[in-house]
C-alpha angles and dihedrals in degrees: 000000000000109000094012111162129226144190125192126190118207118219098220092171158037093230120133083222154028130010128003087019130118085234089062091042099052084050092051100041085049092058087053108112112217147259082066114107105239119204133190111206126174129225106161119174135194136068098321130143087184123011099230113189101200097177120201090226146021105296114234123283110260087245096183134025105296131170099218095188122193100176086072090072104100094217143061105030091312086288127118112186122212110204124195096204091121104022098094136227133342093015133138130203094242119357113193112196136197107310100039098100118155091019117158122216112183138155105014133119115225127185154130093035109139097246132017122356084217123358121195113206111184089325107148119202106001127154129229116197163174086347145146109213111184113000131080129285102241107060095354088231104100118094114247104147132193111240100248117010133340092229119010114193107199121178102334140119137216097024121168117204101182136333153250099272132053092258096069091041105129122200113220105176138131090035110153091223123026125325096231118018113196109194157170103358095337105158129166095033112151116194102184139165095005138146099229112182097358133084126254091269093073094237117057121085119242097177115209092213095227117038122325083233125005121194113193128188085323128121140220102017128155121224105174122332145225090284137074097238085058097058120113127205102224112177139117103056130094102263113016095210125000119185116181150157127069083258099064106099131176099002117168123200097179133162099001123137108230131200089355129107113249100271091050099236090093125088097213089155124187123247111257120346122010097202115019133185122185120183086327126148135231090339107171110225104191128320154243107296112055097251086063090078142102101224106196120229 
């Protein structure tokens, strides 16, 4: 829009408070009124191989749409990672409420809180991207779960979790409930082009303990595509994809590799089903040329 306003906070620190920290930004982006665009950026200097924020507390619901952007960060590969070790019960990494709608996250690593490693509560057409939800920092193979799922989608529509190219790629492994949780209502989501139970290196698993992506009682909903940069790797957990619930209508799993390492030439298998429908209705598994499959490990 010509004209259109916007306001950015930079992270400068790894602080649970005040200023300079991603607590203070998130306040502060939350007091901006729309239709401003808001930005997070990161700058954190100091003698950090990786710039680690290990707040005390739950950190504040995203109450209104934010780009919260960890490839600005100069360092460290262009990732920050935000670890829940210390922050209590009941917390998510990132928790965007009603009114965020078209919010960004990208770049961030986000592990070990006691609930989701990012919740979406009515939260339409946000993007998750270019992540690693559940694993460490360095090598993004090593297991430190969040306590329920990577990325809940809950009640939301239009969500994008990836992308088509390498560089959106997120990781969700080592989640001690599912990788991806589609819940109450959720349409339109598109999970696309994700490691989902395996480390970054495309060959380790990683296990969510529960299903890589659960779908349940929710419609319309992507997982993988007819191309090749929509595929996802979805191996390691202990059911690859689950879709369940009479209510769950018109669901298409398409294209993705399942139970393979990313290369295709590892068993990595998944627990018990790689593919599992319970009481669904009309759920489109593949499709009609040979790379629309889901060929199992």
């Amino acid at each position: 829009m010509p004209g259109a306003r916007a306001a950015t906070f930079t992270v400068t620190n790894t602080n649970n408070s005040g200023t300079g920290s991603l607590r203070q930004a998130i306040l502060e982006a939350n007091s901006v009124l729309p239709p401003e665009a808001v930005f997070i950026h990161f700058n954190i200097i100091g003698m950090f191989v990786f710039p680690i924020i290990n707040p005390s507390s739950p950190l504040p619901n995203i109450l209104r749409p934010v780009t919260i952007d960890g490839t600005t960060q100069p360092t460290s590969n262009n990732r920050v990672a935000i670890q829940g070790i210390n922050a209590g019960a009941n917390a998510d990494g990132l928790h965007f409420g009603p009114n965020s709608d078209g919010s960004v996250v990208r770049g961030l690593v986000i592990n070990s809180w006691s609930d989701d490693g990012i919740e979406l509560e009515q939260s339409d057409g946000t993007v998750v991207a270019r992540n690693w939800i559940g694993v460490d920092f360095a090598l993004g193979m090593v297991d430190l779960g969040n306590g329920a799922a990577g990325v809940h989608v809950n009640n939301s529509s239009h969500t994008s979790i990836g992308g088509l190219t390498a560089a959106d790629r997120n990781v969700i492994s080592g989640n001690n409930g599912n990788g991806v949780w589609i819940i109450n209502g959720s349409t339109g989501t598109h999970v696309i082009g994700n490691y989902i139970g395996i480390g970054a290196d495309g060959a380790t698993a990683v296990r969510n303990t529960n299903t890589g992506v659960l779908i349940a009682a929710c419609s319309d909903n992507y997982v993988g595509g007819p191309t090749v940069g929509e595929r996802n790797i979805i191996s390691g957990n202990g059911n690859g994809v689950t879709v369940l619930g009479a209510n769950a209508r018109n669901n298409v799993i398409q294209g993705n590799w399942i139970g393979t390492s990313a290369n295709g030439s590892a068993d990595l298998g998944n627990v018990v089903d790689g593919v599992r429908i319970e009481s669904a209705q009309n759920t489109l598994i593949g499709g009609d040329a040979s790379f629309e499959g889901n060929p199992p490990g």
